[in-house]
C-alpha positions as semicolon CSV with decimal commas, in nm:
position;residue;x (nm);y (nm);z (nm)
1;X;0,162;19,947;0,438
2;X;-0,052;19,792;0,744
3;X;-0,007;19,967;1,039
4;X;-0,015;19,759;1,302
5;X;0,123;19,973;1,584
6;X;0,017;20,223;1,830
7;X;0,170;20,477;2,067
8;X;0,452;20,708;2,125
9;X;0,674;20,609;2,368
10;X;0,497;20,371;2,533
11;X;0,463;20,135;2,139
12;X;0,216;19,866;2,116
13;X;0,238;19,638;1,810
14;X;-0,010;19,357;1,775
15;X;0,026;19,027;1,566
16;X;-0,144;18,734;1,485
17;X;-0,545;18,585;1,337
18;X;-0,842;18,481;1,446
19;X;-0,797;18,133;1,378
20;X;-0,390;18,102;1,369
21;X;-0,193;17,932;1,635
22;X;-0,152;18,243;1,808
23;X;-0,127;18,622;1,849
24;X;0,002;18,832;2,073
25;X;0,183;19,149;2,139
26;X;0,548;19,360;2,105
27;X;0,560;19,619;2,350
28;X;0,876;19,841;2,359
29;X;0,935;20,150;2,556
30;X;0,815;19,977;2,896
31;X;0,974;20,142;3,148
32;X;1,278;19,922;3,356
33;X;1,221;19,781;3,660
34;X;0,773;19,769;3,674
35;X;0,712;19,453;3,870
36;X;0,506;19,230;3,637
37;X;0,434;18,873;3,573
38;X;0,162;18,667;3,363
39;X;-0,057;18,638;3,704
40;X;-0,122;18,985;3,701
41;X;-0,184;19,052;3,299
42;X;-0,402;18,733;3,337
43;X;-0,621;18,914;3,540
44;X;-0,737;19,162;3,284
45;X;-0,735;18,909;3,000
46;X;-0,968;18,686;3,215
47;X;-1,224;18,971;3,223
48;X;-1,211;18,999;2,818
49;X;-1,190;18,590;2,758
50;X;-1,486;18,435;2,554
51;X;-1,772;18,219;2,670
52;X;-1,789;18,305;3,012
53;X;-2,169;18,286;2,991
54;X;-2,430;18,271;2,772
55;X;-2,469;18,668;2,677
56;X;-2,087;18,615;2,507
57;X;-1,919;18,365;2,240
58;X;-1,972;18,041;2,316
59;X;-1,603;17,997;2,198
60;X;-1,402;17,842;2,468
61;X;-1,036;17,999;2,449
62;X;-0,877;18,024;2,811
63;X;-0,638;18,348;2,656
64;X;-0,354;18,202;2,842
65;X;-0,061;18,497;2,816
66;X;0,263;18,394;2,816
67;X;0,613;18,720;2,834
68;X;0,872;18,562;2,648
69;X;1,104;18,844;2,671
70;X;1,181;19,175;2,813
71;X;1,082;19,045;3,183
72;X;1,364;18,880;3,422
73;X;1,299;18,807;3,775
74;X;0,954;18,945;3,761
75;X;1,049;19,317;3,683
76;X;1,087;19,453;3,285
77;X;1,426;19,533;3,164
78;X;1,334;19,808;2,971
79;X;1,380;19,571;2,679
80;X;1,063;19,506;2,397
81;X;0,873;19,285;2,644
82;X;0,703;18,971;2,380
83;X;0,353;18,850;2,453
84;X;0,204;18,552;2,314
85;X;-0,165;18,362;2,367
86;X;-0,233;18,047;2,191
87;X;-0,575;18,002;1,998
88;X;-0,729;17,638;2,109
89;X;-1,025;17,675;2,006
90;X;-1,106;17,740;1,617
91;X;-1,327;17,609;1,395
92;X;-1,207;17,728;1,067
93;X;-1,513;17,503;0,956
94;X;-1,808;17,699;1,072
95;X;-1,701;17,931;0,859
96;X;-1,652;17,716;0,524
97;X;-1,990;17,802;0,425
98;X;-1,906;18,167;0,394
99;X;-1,541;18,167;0,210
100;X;-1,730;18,279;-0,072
101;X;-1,990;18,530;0,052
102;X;-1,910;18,876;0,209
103;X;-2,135;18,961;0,524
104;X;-2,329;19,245;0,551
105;X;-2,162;19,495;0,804
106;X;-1,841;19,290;0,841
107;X;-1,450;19,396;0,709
108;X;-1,430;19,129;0,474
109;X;-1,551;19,273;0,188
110;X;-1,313;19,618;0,252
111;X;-1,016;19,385;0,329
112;X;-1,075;19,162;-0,016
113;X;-1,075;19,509;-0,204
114;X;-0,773;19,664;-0,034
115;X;-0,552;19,301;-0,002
116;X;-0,689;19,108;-0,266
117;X;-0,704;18,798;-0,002
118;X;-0,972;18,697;0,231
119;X;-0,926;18,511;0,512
120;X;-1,291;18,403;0,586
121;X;-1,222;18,223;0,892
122;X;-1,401;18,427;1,170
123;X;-1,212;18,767;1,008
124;X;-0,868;18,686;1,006
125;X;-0,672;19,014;1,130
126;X;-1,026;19,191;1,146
127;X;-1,170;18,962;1,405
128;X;-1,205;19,127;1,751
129;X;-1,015;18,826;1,861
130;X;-0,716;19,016;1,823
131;X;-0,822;19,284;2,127
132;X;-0,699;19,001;2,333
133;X;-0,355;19,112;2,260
134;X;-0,469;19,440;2,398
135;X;-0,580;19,348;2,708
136;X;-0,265;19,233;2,768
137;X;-0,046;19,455;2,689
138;X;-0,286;19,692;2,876
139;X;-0,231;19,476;3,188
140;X;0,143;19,592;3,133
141;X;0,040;19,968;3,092
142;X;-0,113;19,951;3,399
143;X;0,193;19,799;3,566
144;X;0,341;20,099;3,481
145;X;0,106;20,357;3,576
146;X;0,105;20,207;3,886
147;X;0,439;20,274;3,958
148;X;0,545;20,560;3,816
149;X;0,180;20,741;3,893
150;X;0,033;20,535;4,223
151;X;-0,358;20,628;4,219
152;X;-0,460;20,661;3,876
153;X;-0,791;20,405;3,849
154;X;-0,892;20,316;3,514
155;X;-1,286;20,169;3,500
156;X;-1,504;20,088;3,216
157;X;-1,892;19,990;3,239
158;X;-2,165;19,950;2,952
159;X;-2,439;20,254;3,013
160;X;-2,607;20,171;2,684
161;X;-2,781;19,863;2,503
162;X;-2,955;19,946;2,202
163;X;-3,169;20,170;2,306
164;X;-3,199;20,118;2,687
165;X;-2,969;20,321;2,850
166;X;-2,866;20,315;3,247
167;X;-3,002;20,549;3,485
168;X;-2,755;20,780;3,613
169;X;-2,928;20,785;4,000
170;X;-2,872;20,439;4,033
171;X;-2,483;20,432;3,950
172;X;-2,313;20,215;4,157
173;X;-2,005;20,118;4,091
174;X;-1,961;19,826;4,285
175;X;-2,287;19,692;4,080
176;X;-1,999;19,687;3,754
177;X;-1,827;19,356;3,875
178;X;-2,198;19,189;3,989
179;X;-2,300;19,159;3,642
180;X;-2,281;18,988;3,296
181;X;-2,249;19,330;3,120
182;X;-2,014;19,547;3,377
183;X;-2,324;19,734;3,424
184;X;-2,348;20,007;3,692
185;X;-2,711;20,004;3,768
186;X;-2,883;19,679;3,895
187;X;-3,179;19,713;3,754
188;X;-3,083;19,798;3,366
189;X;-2,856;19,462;3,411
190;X;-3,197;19,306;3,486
191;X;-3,391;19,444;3,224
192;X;-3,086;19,383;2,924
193;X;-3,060;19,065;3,032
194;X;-3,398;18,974;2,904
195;X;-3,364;19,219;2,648
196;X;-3,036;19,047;2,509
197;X;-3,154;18,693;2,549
198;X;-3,466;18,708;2,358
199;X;-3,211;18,876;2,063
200;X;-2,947;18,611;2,091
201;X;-3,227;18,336;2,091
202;X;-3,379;18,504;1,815
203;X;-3,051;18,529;1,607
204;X;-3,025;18,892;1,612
205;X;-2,764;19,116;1,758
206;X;-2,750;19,485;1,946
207;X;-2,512;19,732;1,993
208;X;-2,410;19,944;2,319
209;X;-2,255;20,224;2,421
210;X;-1,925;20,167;2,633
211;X;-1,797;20,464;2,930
212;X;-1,448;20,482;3,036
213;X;-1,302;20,644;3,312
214;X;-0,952;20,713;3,450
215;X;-0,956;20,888;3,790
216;X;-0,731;21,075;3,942
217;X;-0,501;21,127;3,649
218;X;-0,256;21,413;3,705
219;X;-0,253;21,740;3,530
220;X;-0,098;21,836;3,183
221;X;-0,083;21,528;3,010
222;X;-0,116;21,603;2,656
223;X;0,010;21,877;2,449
224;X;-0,195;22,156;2,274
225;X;-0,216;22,073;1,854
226;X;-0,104;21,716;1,708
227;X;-0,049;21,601;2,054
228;X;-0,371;21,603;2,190
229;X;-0,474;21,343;2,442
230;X;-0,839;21,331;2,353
231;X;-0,718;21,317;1,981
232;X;-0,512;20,989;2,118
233;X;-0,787;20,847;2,297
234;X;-1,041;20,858;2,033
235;X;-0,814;20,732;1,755
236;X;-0,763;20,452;2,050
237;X;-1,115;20,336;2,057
238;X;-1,213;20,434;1,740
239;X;-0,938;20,118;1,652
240;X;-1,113;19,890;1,815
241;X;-1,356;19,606;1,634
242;X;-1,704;19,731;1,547
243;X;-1,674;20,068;1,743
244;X;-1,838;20,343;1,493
245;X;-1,875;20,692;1,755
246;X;-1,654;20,812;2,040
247;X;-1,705;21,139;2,254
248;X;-1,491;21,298;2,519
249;X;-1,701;21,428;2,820
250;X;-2,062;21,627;2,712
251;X;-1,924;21,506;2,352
252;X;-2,167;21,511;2,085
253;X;-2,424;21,662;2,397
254;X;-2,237;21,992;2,432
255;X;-2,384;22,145;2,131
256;X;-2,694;22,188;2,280
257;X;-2,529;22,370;2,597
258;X;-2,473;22,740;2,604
259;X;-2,150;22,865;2,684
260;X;-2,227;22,931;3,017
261;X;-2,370;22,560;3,098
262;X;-2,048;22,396;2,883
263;X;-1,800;22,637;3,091
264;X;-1,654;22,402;3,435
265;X;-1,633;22,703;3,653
266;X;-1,280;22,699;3,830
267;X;-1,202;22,741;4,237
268;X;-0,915;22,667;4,461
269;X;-0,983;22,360;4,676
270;X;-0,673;22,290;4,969
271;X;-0,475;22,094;4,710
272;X;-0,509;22,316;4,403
273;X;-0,772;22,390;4,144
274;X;-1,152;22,220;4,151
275;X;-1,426;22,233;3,945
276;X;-1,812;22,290;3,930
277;X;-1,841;22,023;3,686
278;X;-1,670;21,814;3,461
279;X;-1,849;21,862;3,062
280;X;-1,478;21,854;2,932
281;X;-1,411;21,526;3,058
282;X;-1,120;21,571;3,185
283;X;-0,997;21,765;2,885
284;X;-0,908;22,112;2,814
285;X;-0,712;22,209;2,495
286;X;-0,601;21,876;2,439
287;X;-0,420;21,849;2,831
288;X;-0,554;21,657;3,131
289;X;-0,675;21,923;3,394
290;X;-0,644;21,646;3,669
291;X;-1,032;21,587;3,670
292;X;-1,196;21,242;3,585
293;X;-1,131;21,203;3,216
294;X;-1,421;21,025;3,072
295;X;-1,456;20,865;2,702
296;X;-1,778;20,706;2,539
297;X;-1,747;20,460;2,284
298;X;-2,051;20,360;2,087
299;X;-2,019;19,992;1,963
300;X;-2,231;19,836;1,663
301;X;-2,432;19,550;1,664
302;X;-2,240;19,201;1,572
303;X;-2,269;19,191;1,201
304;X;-2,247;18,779;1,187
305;X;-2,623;18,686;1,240
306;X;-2,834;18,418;1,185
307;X;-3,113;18,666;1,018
308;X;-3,054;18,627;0,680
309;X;-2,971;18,944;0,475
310;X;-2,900;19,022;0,107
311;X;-2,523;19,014;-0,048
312;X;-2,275;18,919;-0,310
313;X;-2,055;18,640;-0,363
314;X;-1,637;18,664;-0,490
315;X;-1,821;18,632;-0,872
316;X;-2,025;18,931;-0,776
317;X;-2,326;18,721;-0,784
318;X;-2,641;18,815;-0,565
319;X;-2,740;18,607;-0,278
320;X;-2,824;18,560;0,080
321;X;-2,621;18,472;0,358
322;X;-2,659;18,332;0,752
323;X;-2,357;18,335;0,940
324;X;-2,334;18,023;1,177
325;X;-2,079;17,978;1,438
326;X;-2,036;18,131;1,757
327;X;-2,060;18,488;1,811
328;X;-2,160;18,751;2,045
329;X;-2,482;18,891;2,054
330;X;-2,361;19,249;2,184
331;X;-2,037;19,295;2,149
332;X;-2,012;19,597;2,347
333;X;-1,945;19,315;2,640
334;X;-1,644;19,235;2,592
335;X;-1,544;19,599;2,430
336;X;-1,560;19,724;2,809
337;X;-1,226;19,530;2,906
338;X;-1,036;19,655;2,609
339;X;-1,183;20,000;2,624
340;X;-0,996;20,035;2,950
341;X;-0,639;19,857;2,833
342;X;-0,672;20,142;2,528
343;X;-0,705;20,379;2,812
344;X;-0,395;20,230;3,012
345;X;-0,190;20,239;2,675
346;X;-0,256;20,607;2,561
347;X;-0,202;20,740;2,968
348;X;0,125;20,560;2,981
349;X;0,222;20,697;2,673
350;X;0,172;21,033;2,767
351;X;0,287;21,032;3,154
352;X;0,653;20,913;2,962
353;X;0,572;21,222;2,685
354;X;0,517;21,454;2,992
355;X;0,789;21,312;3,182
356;X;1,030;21,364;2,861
357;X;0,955;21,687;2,806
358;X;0,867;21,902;3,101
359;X;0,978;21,654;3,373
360;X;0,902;21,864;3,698
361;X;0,873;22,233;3,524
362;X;0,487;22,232;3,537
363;X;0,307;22,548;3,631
364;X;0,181;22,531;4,016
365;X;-0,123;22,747;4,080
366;X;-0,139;22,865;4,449
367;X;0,156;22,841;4,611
């Protein structure tokens, strides 16, 4: 069995190959009457799309979404709502010279052993061309959030490239749109992007470590044991191509702390509860405490390289291989859009959860 869907409620089921005619997305359980149309999903998938400079995929696909159901006079019916983008730009034969050699760090060999079948052009299913489908149907999640939870901001930003991390003191977040690399300080953006283009002109390849933030994210989503919505959102981006770490908050960090340094001391601000500090990220037994909710993803390097490296062929012969074609040299890039439309899916999911369950019977501290 392939399991090809994610979610609760809120169900995301993707479909489609690297180098097929298409993929795309089913989404069921979108709330009736979210005003939506391909303009606005656009808009996210434009921030994901390929070769928009020279730190990305040189492969020019213009992810052109089109909702062929489940939408009518802009608003969802609360019907499965079909997306669909076209591929136009394969070249199935960049990767002829491969169809019988399994790269180093790449799915194919794992997918040849579980299916049998290899579909060597640029992955197949296990291509991170199918996060595109994603995006999109994270552009709907967001539709939704919107209007059935007005203020939640979702925002993603690289703070790590190999080893050359951001500094904190220089966060600025409207430095994440100014850059090739949604990067939050100016100056690391400088610095990687020499970095990065003497490794993509080299033929080598990096990895990075992706942040994503929802703000302003009510209260008790979540529920305490199989429910949990850090368990949700790290199965999330742990699904996504090439990611290999993900941490909630202090994460892997909060061993190190005490119990007193880990512990976000508690007051009561005018509108309810505040905190000193925010190690849990948001999360606290596996429910949103209405804090920032913050998830790192840590992304590894692109495995198709030009440096040539040691494998086996289909015959189990011993060789070496150089993957041609056009990839990215740090694909922890384009990770950052689809780390947020993972985000979108798994709030949406649990806002309808929440809403199902306890509707308005929430506990209200203070009044």
């Amino acid at each position: 069995m392939s399991l090809n869907t994610f979610g609760h409620l809120f169900r995301v089921t993707t479909w489609g190959e690297s180098h097929g005619p298409a993929l795309g997305a089913t989404v069921d359980g979108v709330p009736p009457g979210v005003e939506i149309d391909e303009a606005q999903l656009q808009h996210w998938l434009d921030k994901r799309k390929p070769g928009q400079n020279k730190f990305t995929t040189q492969r020019r696909e213009p992810d052109a979404v089109r909702i062929l159901s489940g939408v009518f006079d802009g608003r969802t019916t609360g019907t499965s709502v079909q997306l669909m983008i076209e591929n136009t730009d394969q070249r199935s034969k960049d990767y002829s010279e491969i169809a019988q050699k399994f790269r180093p760090g790449h799915a194919d060999i794992t997918y040849f052993q579980k299916y049998g079948l290899r579909d060597y052009r640029g992955g197949g299913r296990s291509s991170a061309r199918e996060t595109a489908a994603r995006v999109a149907a994270g552009g709907l999640a967001r539709a939704a959030l919107s209007a059935l939870a007005p203020g939640i901001e979702i925002r993603g930003y690289m703070v790590q490239m190999g080893t050359h991390a951001i500094d904190r003191a220089r966060f600025d977040d409207a430095q994440i749109d100014a850059n090739p690399f949604w990067c939050p300080d100016a100056k690391a953006a400088e610095d990687w992007a020499i970095y990065l283009d003497d490794l993509r002109k080299s033929g080598e390849s990096v990895g990075a470590v992706v942040e994503v933030v929802a703000r302003r994210a009510p209260a008790g989503l979540g529920a305490p044991i199989y429910g949990k919505l850090d368990t949700d959102l790290a199965a999330a981006m742990m699904s996504i191509n090439a990611v290999k770490g993900v941490e909630i908050g202090e994460g892997m960090a909060s061993a190190a702390l005490t119990g007193s340094q880990n512990a976000d001391e508690i007051y009561m601000g005018e509108d309810g509860p505040v905190y000193s500090s925010n190690h849990a990220g948001g999360i606290l037994g596996g429910i949103s405490t209405g804090q920032e909710i913050v998830v790192r993803f840590a992304v590894k390097p692109t495995s198709s390289i030009l440096t040539p490296r040691k494998t086996i062929t289909l015959t189990g012969e011993e060789t070496e291989i150089v993957t041609k074609g056009r990839h990215d040299p740090c694909v922890g890039i384009r990770a950052v859009p689809v780390g947020e439309a993972m985000m979108a899916c798994v709030l949406l999911d649990h806002l309808l959860l929440h809403r199902g369950q306890v509707g308005d019977a929430g506990g209200r501290i203070g009044g």
